[in-house]
N, C-alpha and C positions, 0 to 999 in steps of 0.2 A: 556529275551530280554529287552532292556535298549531302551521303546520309548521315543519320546518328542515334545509335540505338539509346534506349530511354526506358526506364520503367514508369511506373504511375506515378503524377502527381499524389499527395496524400491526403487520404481523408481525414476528416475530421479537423478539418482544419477546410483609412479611408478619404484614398483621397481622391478628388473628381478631377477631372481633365477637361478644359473648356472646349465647347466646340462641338460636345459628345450626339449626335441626335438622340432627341428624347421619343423613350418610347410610351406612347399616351397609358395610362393607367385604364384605362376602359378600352384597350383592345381588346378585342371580341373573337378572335382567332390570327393563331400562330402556327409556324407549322414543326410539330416533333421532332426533331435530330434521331438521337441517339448515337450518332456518327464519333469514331476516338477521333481524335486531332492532334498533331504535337503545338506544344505550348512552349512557348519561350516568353519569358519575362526578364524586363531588367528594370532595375531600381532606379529610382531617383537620388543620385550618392552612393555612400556606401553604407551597410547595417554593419553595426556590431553585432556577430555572433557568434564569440564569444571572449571569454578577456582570459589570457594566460600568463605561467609563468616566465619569468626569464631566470636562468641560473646564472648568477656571476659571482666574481669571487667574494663577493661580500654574503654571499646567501640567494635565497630563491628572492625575487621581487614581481610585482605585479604593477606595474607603474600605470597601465590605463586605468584599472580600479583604484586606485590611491588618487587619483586624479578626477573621478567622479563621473568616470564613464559607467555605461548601465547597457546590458543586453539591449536590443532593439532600435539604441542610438543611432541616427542616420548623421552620420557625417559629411556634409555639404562644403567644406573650403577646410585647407593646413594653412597656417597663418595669411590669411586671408585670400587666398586662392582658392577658388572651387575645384571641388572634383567631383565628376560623376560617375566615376567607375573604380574598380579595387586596382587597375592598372593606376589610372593616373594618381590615385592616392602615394599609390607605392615609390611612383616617380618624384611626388612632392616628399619625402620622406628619404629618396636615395643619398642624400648628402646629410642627414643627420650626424651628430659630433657632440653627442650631449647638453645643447644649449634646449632650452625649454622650446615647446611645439603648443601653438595656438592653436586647437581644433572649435571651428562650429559645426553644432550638431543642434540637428532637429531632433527634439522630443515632446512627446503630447502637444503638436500644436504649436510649440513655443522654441524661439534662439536662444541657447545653451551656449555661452564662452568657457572652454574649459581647458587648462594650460599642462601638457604632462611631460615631463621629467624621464628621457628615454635613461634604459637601463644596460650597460654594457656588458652583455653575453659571455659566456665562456670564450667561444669561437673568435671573440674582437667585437662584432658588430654589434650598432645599437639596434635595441628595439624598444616599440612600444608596451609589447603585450597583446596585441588583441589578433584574433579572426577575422576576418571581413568578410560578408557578400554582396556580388553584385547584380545578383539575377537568378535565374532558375530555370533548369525546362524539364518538361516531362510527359505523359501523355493523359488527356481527360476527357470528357463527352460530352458535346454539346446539347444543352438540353431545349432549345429553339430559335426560331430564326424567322424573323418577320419582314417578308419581300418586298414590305412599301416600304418600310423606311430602311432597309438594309442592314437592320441590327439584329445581334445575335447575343443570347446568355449561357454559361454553361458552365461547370462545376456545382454549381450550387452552396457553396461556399467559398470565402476566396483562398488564398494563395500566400502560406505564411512559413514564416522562416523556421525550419523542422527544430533548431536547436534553441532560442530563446521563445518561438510559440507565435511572434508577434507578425502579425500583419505588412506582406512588404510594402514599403512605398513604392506605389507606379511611377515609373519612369516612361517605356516606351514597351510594346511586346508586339509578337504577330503569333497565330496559327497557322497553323500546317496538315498540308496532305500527312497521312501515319497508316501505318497496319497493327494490329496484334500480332505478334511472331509465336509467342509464348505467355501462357499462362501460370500462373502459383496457386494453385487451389486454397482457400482460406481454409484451417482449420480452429478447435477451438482454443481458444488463447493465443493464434495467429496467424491474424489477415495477410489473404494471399494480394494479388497483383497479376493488371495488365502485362506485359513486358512488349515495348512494340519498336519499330521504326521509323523515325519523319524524315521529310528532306526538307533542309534547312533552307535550300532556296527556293521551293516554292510556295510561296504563304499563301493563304485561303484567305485571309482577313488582317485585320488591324485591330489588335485590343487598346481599349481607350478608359478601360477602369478595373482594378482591384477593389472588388468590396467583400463585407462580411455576408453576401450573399450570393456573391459567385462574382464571375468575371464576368465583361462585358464588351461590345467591340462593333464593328462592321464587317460587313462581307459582301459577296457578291457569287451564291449560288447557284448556278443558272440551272441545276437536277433536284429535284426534293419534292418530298411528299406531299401532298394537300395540306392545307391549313385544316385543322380541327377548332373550334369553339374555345376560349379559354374558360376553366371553373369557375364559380364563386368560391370562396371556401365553405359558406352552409352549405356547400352540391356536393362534395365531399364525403362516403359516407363507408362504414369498415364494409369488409366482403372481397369479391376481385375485383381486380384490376389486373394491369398490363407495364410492363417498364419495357424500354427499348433499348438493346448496348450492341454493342459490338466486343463479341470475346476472339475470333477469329476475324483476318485478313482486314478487310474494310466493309464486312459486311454488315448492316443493322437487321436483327432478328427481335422480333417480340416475345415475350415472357412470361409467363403467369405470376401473378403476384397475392397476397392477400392482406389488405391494411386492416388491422389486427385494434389499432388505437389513435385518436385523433386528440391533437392535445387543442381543445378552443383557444386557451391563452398561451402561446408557444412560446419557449423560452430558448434563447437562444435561436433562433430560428428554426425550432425545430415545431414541424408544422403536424408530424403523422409515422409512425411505426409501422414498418412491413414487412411480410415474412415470405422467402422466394421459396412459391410453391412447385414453380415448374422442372420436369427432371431433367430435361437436356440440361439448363444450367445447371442445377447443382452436380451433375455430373461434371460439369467442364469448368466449373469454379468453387464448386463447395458453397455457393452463398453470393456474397458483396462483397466484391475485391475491390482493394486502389484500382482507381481509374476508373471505375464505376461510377464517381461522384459525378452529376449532371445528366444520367442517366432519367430521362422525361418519364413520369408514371399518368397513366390514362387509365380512367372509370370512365363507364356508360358511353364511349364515343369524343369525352373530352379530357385537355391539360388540366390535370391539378397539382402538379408539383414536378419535384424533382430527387434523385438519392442523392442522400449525403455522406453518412455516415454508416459504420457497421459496428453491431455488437461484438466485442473482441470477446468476448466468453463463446458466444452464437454466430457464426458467420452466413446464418440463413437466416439473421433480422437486421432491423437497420433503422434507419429515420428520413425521412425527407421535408424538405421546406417545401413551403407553399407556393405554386406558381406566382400568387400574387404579391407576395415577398419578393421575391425576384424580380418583378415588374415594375415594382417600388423602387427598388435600389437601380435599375437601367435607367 
């Protein structure tokens, strides 16, 4: 069995995949997770993240930046070959000898031809200057899962590349069976963290979209809770409520909460403010850790959102989207 330890994906922090089944915007009930999962994501190409120097004897050079590369560039083919992973980039790159390199790259939407001028290193070898990535994993929470059609959503925001900020491109991902092993208690001015373990071979589901309001995917749970009601968002309203995580093993526990502020016109997706009133968790986390994002919040018996974020001054406040933001973006 192939594990691999993993902390949280990260909070606070568009492309569709055909085929996705849609999930009807007037479903009427779904049933709450709040279950960690390990997350593995890989790109479609590779991202720049980030562009560096080369020392050679001429001085420091940056040859990807002189050449018009930009943070979040997905680079799709080297002189006219594709590549979809930071391996195969690397292998189209293994005979460079200083003659100029054709990269296409996808940015905002649009093909990018852009020609860069490798730089001969101290050590002999050329390089271009940049970082690459080609994926991600870590561990998050799913925030629901609807048995007819077999889809599931959950982070509550999506999935983006910690050093340029930007949104990955979906390529292909799965989830996974995970535990919490360990936690990091959030204090103030620094959010704490899941810490957990998945097994990579065996996946729960198929993710089928990276968006700016969580991930999304299929599954096939055959244990889980009852469906509850979905909110409107005027049902919504401050006082308690309930969030559901898992900070230990695989267990999902209920939580007190209290949503504090509701913004009608949300900005950024950010749908409501909450402040963790109950003391088991803040004993066992200080508040809203990574890994927490997708964590389902329920009023009165039904879903109205999800967490997303936490106050990094305050780690017993935070934000969550609107279940029906999320319901949108599936």
């Amino acid at each position: 069995m192939n594990k691999r330890k993993a902390v949280a994906l990260a909070l606070a922090w568009l492309l569709l995949s055909p085929g996705v089944p849609a999930l009807a915007l007037e479903a009427e009930e779904l049933v709450p997770m709040g279950s960690a999962v390990g997350i593995r994501l890989q790109t479609e190409g590779v991202m720049v993240a980030g562009l560096a120097d080369v020392e050679t004897a001429e001085g420091t050079l940056r040859p990807a930046e002189a050449a018009g590369l930009r943070l979040g560039d997905v680079v799709t083919a080297v002189d006219g070959k594709r590549t979809d992973s930071a391996a195969a980039f690397l292998t189209a790159l293994s005979t460079l000898s200083g003659a100029p390199v054709d990269l296409t790259v996808a940015r905002d939407g649009q093909e990018v031809h852009l020609t860069v001028t490798p730089a001969q290193a101290l050590s002999g070898a050329w390089q271009l200057g940049l970082w690459l990535r080609d994926g991600v994993s870590g561990i998050g929470t799913v925030t629901f899962y609807d048995p007819v059609s077999g889809t599931f959503g959950a982070l509550g925001h999506g999935v983006n590349d910690l050093e340029s900020g930007a949104l990955l491109p979906f390529g292909q991902g799965v989830i996974t069976q995970a535990r919490v092993v360990d936690v990091i208690p959030g204090t103030n001015g620094k959010p704490g963290e899941l810490c957990g373990e998945f097994d990579q071979e065996e996946a729960l589901g198929e993710l089928q979209k990276n968006t700016p309001s969580g991930i999304f995917g299929t599954a096939d749970w055959t244990e889980q809770a009852q469906p509850v009601p979905v909110a409107a968002e005027e049902e919504t309203a401050l006082g308690p409520a309930s969030i559901l995580c898992c900070v230990d093993g695989d267990e999902v526990c209920a939580y007190s909460v209290e949503i504090s502020r509701i913004y009608r016109s949300p900005e950024d997706h950010r749908f409501l403010m909450l402040t963790i009133t109950d003391p088991a968790l803040l004993e066992a986390t200080g508040g809203i850790v990574q890994g927490m994002s997708g964590s389902p919040i329920l009023q009165n018996g039904k879903l109205v959102g999800a967490v997303t974020h936490v106050l990094i001054g305050d780690p017993t406040r935070g934000y969550g989207i609107s279940i029906r933001d999320m319901l949108a973006a599936a």
